[in-house]
C-alpha positions as CSV (number, residue, x, y, z in Angstrom):
1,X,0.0,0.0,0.0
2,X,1.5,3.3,-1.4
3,X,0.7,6.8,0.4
4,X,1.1,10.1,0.0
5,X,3.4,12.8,2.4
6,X,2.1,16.3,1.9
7,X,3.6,19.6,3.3
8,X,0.7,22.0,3.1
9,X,0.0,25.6,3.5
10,X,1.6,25.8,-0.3
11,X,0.7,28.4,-2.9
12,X,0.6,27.1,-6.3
13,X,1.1,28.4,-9.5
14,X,0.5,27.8,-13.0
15,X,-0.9,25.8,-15.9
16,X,-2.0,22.2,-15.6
17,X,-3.4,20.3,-18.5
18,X,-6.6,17.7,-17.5
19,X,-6.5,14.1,-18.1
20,X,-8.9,12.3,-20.8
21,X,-11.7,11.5,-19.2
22,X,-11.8,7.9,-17.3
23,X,-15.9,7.6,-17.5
24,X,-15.7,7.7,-21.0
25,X,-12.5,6.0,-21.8
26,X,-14.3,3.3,-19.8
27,X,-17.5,3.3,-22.2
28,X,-15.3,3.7,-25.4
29,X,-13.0,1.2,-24.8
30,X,-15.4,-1.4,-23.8
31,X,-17.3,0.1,-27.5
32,X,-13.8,-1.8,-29.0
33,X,-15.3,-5.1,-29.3
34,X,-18.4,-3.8,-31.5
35,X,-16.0,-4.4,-34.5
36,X,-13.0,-6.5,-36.1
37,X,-12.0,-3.6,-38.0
38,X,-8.8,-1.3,-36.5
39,X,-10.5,1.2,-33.9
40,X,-7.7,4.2,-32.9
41,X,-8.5,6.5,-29.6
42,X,-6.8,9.3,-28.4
43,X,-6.4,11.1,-25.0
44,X,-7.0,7.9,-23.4
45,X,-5.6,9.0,-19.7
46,X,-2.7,6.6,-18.0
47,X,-4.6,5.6,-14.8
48,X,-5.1,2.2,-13.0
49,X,-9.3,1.5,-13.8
50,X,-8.5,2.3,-17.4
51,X,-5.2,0.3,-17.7
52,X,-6.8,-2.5,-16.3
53,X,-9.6,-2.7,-18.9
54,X,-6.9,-2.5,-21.8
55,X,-5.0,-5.3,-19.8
56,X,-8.3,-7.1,-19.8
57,X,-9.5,-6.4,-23.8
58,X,-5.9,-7.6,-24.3
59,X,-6.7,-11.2,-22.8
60,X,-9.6,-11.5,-24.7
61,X,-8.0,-11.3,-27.7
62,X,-7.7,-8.0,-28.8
63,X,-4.8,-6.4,-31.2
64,X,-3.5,-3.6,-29.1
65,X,-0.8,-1.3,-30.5
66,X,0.2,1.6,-28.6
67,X,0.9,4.6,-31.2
68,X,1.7,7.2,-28.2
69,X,1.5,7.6,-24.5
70,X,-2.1,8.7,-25.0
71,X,-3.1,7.0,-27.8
72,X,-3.7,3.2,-29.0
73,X,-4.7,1.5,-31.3
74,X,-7.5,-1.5,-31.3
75,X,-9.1,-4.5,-33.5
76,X,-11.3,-7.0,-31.7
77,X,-10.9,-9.4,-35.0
78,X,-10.0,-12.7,-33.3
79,X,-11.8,-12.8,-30.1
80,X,-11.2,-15.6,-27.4
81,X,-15.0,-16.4,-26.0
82,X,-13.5,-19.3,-24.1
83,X,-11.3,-17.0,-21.8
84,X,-14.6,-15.8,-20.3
85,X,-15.4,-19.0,-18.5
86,X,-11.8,-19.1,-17.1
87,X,-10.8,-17.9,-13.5
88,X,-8.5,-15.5,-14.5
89,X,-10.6,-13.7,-16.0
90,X,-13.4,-13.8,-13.3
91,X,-10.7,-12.6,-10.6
92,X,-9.5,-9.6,-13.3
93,X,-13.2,-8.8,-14.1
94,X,-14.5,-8.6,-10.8
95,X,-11.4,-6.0,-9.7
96,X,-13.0,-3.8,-12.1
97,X,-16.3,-1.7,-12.3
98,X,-16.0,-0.7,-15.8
99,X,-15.8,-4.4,-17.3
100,X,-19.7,-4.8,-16.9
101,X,-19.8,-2.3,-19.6
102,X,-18.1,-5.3,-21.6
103,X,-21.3,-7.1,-21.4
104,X,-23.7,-4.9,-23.9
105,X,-20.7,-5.3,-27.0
106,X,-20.1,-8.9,-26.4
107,X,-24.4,-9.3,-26.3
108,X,-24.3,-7.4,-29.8
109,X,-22.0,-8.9,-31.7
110,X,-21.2,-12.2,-30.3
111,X,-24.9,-12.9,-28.6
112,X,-23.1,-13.8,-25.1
113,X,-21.8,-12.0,-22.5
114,X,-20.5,-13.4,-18.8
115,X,-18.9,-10.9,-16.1
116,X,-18.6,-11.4,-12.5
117,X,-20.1,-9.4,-10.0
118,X,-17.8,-6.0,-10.9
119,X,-16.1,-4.2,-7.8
120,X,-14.7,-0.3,-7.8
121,X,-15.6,2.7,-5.6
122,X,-17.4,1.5,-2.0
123,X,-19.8,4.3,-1.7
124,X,-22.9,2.8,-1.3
125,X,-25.1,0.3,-3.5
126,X,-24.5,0.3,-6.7
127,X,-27.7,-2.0,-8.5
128,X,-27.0,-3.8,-12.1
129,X,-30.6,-4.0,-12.5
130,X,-31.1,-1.6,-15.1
131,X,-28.8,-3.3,-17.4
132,X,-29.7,-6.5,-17.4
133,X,-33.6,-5.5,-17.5
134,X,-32.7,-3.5,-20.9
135,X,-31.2,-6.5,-22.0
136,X,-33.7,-8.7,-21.5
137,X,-36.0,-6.1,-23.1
138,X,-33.8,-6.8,-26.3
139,X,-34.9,-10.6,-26.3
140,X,-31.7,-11.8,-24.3
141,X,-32.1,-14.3,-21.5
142,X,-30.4,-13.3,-17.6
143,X,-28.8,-15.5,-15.4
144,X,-26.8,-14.7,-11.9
145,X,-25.0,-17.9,-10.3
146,X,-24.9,-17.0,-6.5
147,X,-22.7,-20.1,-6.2
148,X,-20.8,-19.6,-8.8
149,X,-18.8,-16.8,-7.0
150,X,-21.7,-14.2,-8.6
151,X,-21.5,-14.5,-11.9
152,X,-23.8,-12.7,-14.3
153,X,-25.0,-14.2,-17.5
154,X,-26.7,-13.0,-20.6
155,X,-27.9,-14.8,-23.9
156,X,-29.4,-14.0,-26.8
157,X,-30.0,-16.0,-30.1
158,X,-31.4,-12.6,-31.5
159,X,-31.8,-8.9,-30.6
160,X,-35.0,-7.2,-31.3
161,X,-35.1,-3.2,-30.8
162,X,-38.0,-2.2,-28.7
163,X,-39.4,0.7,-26.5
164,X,-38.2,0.7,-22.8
165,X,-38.5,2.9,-20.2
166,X,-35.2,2.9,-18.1
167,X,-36.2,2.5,-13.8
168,X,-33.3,5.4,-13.7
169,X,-30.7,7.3,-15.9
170,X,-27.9,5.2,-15.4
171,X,-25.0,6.4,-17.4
172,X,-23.0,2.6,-17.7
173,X,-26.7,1.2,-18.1
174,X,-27.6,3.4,-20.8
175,X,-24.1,2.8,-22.5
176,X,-24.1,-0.9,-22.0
177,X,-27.7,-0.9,-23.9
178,X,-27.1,1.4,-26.1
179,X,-24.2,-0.5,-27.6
180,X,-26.5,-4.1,-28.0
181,X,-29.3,-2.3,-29.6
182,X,-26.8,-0.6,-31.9
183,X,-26.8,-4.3,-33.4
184,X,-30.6,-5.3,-32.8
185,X,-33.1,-6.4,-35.4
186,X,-35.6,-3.5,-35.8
187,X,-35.7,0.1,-34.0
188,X,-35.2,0.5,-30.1
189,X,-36.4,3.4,-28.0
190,X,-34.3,4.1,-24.9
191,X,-37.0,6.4,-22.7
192,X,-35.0,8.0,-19.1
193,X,-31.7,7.9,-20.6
194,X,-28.3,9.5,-19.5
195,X,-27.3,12.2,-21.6
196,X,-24.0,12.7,-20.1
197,X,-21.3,14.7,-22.2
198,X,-19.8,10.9,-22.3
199,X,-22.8,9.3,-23.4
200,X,-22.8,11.6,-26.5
201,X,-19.5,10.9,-27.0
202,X,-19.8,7.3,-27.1
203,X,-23.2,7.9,-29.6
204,X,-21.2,9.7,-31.8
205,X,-18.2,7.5,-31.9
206,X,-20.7,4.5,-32.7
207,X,-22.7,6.6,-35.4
208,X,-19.3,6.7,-37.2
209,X,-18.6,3.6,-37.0
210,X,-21.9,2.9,-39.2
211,X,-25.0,3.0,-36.1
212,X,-28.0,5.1,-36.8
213,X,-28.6,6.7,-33.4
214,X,-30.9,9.8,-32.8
215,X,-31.6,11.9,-30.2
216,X,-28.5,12.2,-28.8
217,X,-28.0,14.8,-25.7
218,X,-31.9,14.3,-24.9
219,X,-33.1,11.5,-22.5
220,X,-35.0,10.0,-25.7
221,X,-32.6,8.2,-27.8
222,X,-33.6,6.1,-30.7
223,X,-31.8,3.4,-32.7
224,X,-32.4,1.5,-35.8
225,X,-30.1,-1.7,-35.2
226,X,-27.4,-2.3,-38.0
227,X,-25.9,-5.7,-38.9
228,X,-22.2,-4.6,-38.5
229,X,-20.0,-1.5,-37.5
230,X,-16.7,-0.4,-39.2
231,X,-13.5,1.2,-37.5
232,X,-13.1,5.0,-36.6
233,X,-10.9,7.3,-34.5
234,X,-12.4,9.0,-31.7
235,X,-10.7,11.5,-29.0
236,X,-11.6,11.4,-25.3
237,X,-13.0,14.6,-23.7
238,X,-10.7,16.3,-21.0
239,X,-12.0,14.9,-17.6
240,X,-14.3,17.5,-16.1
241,X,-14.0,15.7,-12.5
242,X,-10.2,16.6,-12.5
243,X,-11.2,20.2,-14.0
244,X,-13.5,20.5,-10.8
245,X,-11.1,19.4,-8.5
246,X,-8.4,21.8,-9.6
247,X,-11.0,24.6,-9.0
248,X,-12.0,23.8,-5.6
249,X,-8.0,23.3,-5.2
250,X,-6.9,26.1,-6.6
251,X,-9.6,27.9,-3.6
252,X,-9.0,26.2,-0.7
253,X,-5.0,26.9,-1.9
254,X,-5.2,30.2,-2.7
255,X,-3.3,29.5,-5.6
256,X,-3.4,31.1,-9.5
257,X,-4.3,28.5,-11.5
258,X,-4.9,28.2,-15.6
259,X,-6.7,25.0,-16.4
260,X,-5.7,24.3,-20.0
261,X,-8.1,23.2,-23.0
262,X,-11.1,22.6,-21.0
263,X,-13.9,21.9,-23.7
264,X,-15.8,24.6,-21.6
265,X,-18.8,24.3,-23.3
266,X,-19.2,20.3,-22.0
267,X,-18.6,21.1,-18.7
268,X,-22.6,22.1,-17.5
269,X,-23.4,24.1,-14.7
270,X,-20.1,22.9,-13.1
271,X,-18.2,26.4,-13.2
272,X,-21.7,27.8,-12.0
273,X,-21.9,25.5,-8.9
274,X,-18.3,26.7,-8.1
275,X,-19.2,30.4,-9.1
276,X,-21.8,30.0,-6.3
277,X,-19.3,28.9,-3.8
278,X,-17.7,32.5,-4.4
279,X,-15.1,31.4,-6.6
280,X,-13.8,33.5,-8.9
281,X,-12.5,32.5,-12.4
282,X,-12.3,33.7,-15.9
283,X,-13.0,31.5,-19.3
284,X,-9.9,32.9,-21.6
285,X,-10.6,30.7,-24.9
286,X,-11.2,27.3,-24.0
287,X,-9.0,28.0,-20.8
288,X,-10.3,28.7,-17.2
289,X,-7.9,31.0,-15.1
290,X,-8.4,30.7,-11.2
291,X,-7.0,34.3,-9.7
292,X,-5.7,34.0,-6.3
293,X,-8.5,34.4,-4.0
294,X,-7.8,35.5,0.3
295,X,-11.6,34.8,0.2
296,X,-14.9,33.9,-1.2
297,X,-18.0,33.8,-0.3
298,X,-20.9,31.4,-0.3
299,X,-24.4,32.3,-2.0
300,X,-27.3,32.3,0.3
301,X,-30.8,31.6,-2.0
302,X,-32.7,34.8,-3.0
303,X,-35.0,34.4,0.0
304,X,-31.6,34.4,2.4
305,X,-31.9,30.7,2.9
306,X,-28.9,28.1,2.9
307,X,-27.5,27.4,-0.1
308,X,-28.0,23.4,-1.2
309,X,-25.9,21.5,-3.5
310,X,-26.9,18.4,-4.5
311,X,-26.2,16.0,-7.3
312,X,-28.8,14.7,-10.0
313,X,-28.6,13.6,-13.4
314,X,-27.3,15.5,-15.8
315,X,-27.3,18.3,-16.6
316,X,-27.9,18.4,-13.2
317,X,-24.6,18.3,-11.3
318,X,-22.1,15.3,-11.1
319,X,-22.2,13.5,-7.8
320,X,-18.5,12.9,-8.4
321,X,-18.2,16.4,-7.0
322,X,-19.8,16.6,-4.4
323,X,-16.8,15.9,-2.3
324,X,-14.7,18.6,-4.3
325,X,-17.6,20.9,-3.0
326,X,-17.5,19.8,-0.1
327,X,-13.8,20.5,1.2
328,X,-13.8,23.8,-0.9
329,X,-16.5,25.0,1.3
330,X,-14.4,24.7,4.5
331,X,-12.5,27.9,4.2
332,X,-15.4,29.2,2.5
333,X,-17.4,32.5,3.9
334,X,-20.6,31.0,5.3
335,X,-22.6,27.9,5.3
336,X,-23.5,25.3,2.6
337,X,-25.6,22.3,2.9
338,X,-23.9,19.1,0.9
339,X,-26.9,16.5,-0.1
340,X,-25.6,13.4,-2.0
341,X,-28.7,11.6,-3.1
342,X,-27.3,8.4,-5.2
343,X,-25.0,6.7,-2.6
344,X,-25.5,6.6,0.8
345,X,-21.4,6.0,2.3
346,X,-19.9,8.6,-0.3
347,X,-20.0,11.3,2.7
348,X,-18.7,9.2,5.8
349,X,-14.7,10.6,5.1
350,X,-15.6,13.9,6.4
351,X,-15.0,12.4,9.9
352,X,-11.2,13.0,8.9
353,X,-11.9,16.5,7.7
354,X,-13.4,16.8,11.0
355,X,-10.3,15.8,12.7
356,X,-8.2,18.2,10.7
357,X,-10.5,20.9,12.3
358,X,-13.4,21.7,9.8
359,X,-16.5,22.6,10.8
360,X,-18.8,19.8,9.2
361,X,-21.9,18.0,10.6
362,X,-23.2,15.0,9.1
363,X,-26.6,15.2,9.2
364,X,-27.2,11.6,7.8
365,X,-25.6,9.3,4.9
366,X,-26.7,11.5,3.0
367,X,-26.3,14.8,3.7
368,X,-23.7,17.1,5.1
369,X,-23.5,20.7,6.5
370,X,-20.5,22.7,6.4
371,X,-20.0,26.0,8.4
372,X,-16.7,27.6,6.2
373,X,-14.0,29.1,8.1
374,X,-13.4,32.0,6.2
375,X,-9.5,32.0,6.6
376,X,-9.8,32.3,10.4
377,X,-8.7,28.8,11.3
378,X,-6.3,26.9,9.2
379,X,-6.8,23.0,9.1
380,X,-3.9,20.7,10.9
381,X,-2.2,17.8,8.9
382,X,-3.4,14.7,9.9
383,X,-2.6,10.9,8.8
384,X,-5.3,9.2,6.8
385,X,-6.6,7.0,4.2
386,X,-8.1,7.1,1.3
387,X,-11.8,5.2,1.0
388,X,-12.5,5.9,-2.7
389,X,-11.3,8.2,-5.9
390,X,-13.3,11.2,-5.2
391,X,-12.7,10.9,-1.2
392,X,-8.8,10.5,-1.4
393,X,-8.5,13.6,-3.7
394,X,-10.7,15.7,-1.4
395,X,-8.8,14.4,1.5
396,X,-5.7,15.5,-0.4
397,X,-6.6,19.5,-1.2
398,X,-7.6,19.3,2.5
399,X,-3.9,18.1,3.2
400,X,-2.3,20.8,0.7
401,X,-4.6,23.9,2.6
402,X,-3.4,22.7,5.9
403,X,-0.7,23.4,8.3
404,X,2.2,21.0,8.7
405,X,2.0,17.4,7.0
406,X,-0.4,15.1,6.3
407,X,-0.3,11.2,5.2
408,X,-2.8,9.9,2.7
409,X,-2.6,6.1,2.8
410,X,-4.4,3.6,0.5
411,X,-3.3,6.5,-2.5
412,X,-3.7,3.1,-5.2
413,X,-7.6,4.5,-4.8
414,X,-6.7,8.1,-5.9
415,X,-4.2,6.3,-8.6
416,X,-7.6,4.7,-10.5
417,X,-9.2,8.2,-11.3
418,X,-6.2,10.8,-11.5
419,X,-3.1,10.4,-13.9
420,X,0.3,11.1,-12.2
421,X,-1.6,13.8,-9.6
422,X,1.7,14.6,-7.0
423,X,3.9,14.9,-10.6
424,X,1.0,17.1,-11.7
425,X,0.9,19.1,-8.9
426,X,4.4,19.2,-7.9
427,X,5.0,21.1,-11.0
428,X,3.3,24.2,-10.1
429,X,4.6,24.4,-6.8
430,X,3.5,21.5,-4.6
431,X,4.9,19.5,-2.2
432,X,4.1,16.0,-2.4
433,X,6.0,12.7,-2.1
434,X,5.0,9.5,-3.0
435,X,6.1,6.7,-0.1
């Protein structure tokens, strides 16, 4: 187990560039398998969940060739069905949230798909229901072998589009569907769908490989199935996650930050939420430049109630930020109430925040209140681990506002979302060292 030593109470400066984004290298790669014709993606960023997958697509048979650090090329022409029944495979699977999104390609083109019960992030329940619902909507049949160490199992002799009604806007549910009914007899209608920036990307990567998908960036998405898909090139979007968390660290910090090539207009109300927190920042180009700020000041609602922030579907806001807003709010002016609705564990690390001296009560699993300091008490270093990706990098702008040093253990969770962070960060003036 790797962690991290950080000397806080460091002003940074300078330009950092965002990774590609890992929630929709995870659905593009995955979209791979759709083909046996060469399928090249760029920006793809250099981080543990998405490294794992290309092991994985690798073992299954597919013709990886890497043509930079950020870009590789793929052809799923000679898959290797029999390496899903194997135990290697289960155990590198199951390490893996992403690999269920393996399932809806492997359904499409090969009518079979096996995965065991997937791990990742333990924030709370995280229900497969959706998927294998849609799928079974499509004509396939569903099977999950408690005894055989949870494995789920779909079949299909044929695909048939059809109209369904998603039970929620699940982004990897709407992705995994979306890429079987790409290849389904007839039309489908996906009602409730996520219209992530990631989803579109992935509907637009597919239409160019040959799909006929409409209604992209609505929840109403139709598809009239194809009988096969040709290669294409796609680049990832820059991962607005890590251009959130360099906001809320450039705040907490009071550091002058330039965030290079955004893709501002993908980003939602995510500058807004921030805006709203009393940070300032300026969009120069496709660039956002975070000024130096001694303070900022939290919105109050036009009535002069408590500001809320809570997460929904998009274009509501990302509940991957939530705990960037949350640990930006400590030093903020005033008081902001933190409601994560989707997972019910994702707020239980602000008992360390509390240690380091915030003002925080958790009001349930689900929501928090924090009462910002306003510069008038500076957090202490503390030691602590890291309980998931968006946790550990809240826990470490926390670290870098304090005074004295922290320890971030368990850092192999911060390693899955975030590509070379402490080199990153380093660079413009940080102090962090990797044990």
């Amino acid at each position: 187990m790797a962690s991290f030593k950080i000397t806080g109470d460091q002003r940074l400066k300078g330009e950092i560039i965002p990774q590609g984004a890992k929630n929709e290298a995870l659905q593009i790669l995955c979209a791979v398998m759709l083909t046996p014709e060469v399928v090249t993606i760029h920006n793809i960023p250099d981080i543990r969940d998405v490294n794992q997958l290309i092991h994985l697509l690798g073992d299954l048979g597919v013709k990886i060739k890497r043509l930079t650090p950020s870009s590789i090329q793929f052809q799923a022409d000679d898959i290797h069905l029999d390496y899903l029944e194997t135990e290697e495979y289960r155990v590198k699977a199951a390490a893996l949230r992403g690999s269920v999104m393996l399932l809806g390609p492997m359904l499409a083109r090969f009518r079979k798909g096996r995965i065991p019960r997937p791990g990742g992030d333990k924030i709370g329940r995280r229900k497969m229901d959706t998927h294998f619902l849609g799928f079974e909507k499509l004509g396939a049949t569903f099977s999950y072998d408690r005894e055989d160490g949870g494995f789920y199992k779909v079949d299909a002799d044929n695909l048939k589009g059809t109209f369904m009604l998603l039970d929620e806007a699940s982004v990897t549910g709407t992705a995994n569907i979306l890429m079987a009914a790409v290849m389904a007899e007839g039309e489908t209608t996906i009602y409730n769908a996520a219209c992530e920036p990631y989803l579109q990307q992935l509907a637009k990567m597919l239409n160019r490989m040959g799909a006929k998908i409409t209604g992209i960036a609505s929840n109403l998405l139709r598809i009239e199935g194809v009988t096969a898909l040709k290669g294409t090139e796609h680049t990832i979007l820059p991962d607005m996650i890590e251009i959130g968390s360099f906001i809320g660290l450039a705040a907490m910090t009071q550091s002058e930050i330039t965030i290079k090539d955004c893709r501002i207009a993908e980003l939602g109300i995510i500058p807004d939420v921030f805006k709203r927190l009393g940070i300032q920042m300026e969009f120069r180009n496709d660039d956002i430049f975070i000024p130096a700020q001694e303070h900022y000041r939290i919105e109050n609602y036009l009535d002069g109630s408590t500001l809320s922030v809570a997460d929904a579907p998009w274009p509501g806001f990302t509940p991957d930020l939530l705990s960037i807003v949350l640990v930006t709010a400590i030093q903020a002016q005033g008081t902001v109430l933190i409601h994560q609705k989707m997972f019910e564990s994702r707020l239980f690390f602000v008992d360390k925040l509390i240690e380091m001296g915030a003002q925080i009560i958790l009001c349930d699993p689900h929501r928090a209140t924090v009462i910002g300091h306003n510069r008038e008490t500076q957090l202490r270093g503390i030691r602590m681990t890291s309980p998931d990706i968006r946790a550990g990098v809240a826990l470490l702008i926390a670290a870098m506002s304090a005074k004295g040093v922290s320890i971030i253990d368990n850092i192999e969770q911060i390693d899955r979302g975030y590509q070379y962070i402490d080199t990153r960060l380093n660079a413009i003036g940080a102090e962090i060292i990797r044990l």
